[in-house]
C-alpha positions as CSV (number, residue, x, y, z in Angstrom):
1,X,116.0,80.0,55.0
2,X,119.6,81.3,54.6
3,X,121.4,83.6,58.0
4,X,121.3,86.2,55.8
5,X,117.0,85.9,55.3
6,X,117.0,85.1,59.2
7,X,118.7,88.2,60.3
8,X,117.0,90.9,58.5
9,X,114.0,89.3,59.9
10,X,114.8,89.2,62.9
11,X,116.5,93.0,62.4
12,X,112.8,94.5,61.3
13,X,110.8,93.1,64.1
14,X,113.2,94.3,66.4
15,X,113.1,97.5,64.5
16,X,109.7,97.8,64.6
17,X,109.1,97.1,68.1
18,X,111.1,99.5,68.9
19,X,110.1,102.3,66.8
20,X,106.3,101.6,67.8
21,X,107.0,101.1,71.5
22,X,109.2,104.5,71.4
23,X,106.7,106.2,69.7
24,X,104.0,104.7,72.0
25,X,105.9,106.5,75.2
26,X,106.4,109.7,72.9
27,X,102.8,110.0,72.6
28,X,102.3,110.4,76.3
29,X,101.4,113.3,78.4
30,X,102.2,114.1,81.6
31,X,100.3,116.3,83.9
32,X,102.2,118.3,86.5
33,X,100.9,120.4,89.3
34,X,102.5,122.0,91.7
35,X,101.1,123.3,95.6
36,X,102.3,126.1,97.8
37,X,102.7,124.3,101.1
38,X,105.8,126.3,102.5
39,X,104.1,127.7,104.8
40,X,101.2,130.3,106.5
41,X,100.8,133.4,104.2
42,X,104.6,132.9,102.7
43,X,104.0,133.8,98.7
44,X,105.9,131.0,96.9
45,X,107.6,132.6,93.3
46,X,108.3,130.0,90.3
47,X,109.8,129.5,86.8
48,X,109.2,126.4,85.2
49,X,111.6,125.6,82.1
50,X,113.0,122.9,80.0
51,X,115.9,123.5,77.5
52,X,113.8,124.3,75.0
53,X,110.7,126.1,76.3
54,X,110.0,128.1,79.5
55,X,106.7,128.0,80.4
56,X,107.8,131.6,82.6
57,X,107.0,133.4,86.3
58,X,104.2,132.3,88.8
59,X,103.3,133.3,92.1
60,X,101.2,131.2,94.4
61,X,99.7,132.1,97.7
62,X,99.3,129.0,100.5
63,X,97.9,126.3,99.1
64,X,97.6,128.0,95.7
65,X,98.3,125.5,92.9
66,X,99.8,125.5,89.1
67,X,100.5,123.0,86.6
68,X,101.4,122.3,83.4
69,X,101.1,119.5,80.9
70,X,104.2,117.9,78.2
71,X,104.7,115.8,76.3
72,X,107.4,112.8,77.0
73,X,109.9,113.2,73.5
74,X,110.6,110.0,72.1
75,X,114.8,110.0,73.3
76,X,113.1,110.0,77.1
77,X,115.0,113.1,77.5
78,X,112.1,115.3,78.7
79,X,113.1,117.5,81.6
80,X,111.7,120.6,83.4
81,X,113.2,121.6,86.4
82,X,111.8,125.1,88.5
83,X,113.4,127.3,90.4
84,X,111.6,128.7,93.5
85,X,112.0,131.4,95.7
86,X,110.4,132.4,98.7
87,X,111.4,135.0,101.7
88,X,115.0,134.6,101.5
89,X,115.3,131.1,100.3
90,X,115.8,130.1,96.6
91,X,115.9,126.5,95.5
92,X,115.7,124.6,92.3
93,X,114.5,121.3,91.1
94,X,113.8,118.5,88.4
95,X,110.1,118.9,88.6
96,X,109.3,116.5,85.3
97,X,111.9,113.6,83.9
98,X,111.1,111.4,81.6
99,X,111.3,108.3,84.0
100,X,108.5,110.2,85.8
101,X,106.0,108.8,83.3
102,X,105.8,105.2,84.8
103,X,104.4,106.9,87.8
104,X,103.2,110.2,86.2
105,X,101.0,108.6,83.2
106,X,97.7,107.8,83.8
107,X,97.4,111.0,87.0
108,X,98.8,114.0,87.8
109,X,102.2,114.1,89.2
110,X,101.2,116.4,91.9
111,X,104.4,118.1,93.9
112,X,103.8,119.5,97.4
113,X,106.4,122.5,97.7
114,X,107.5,122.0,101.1
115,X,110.8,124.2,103.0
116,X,112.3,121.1,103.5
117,X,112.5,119.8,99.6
118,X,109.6,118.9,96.9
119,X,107.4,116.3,97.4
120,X,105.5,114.0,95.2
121,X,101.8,112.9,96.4
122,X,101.4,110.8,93.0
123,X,101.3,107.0,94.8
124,X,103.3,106.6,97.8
125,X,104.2,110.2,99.2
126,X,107.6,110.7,98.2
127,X,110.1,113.3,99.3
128,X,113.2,114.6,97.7
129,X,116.3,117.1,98.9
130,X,116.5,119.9,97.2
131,X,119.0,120.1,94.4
């Protein structure tokens, strides 16, 4: 077998490993929902949007919840951040990246909307400042 034979071979498996296993991740869905925990009868307004699609206004009462589901795109580029305003606070954050989807995949990736920052109950309780 010549180099030349060898490498394009070796070029198409890689090729096709990678196109599968990207198309694979493209293919999965993750599951976001999102709880009003700010605090005792505090109404919590929010607008969920990506670059490409806003999935528009919501208003949740304590304890109140509201997801959405999307798809990851096959770059890994998925992102949906939400902006959220409450009494005379108004925060934003990065509620779905792509990188999400290794904890995200196979459950919801449940946020608890908290004064002090977002946090994610999927596996070990995480919390994160807001942005």
């Amino acid at each position: 077998m010549s180099c030349s034979s060898a490498f394009s071979i070796i070029f198409s498996v890689t090729f096709v490993v990678f196109l599968f296993g990207g198309l694979c991740k493209a293919n999965s869905v993750v599951h976001v929902d999102i709880i009003n925990d700010i605090g005792s009868n505090i109404q919590l307004g929010l607008h969920c949007k990506s670059k490409n699609k806003d999935l528009g206004s919501q208003s949740l009462a304590q304890h109140q919840h509201w997801g959405f589901r999307e798809n990851i795109n096959f770059w890994d580029t998925t992102l949906f951040f939400c902006h959220f305003v409450w009494e005379n606070q108004s925060k934003w954050f990065d509620i779905l990246v792509a990188k999400d989807i290794d904890i995200c995949e196979h459950l919801p990736c449940v946020w608890s909307i908290r004064p002090s920052g977002p946090c994610r109950l999927t596996g070990k309780e995480t919390c994160f400042p807001w942005k």
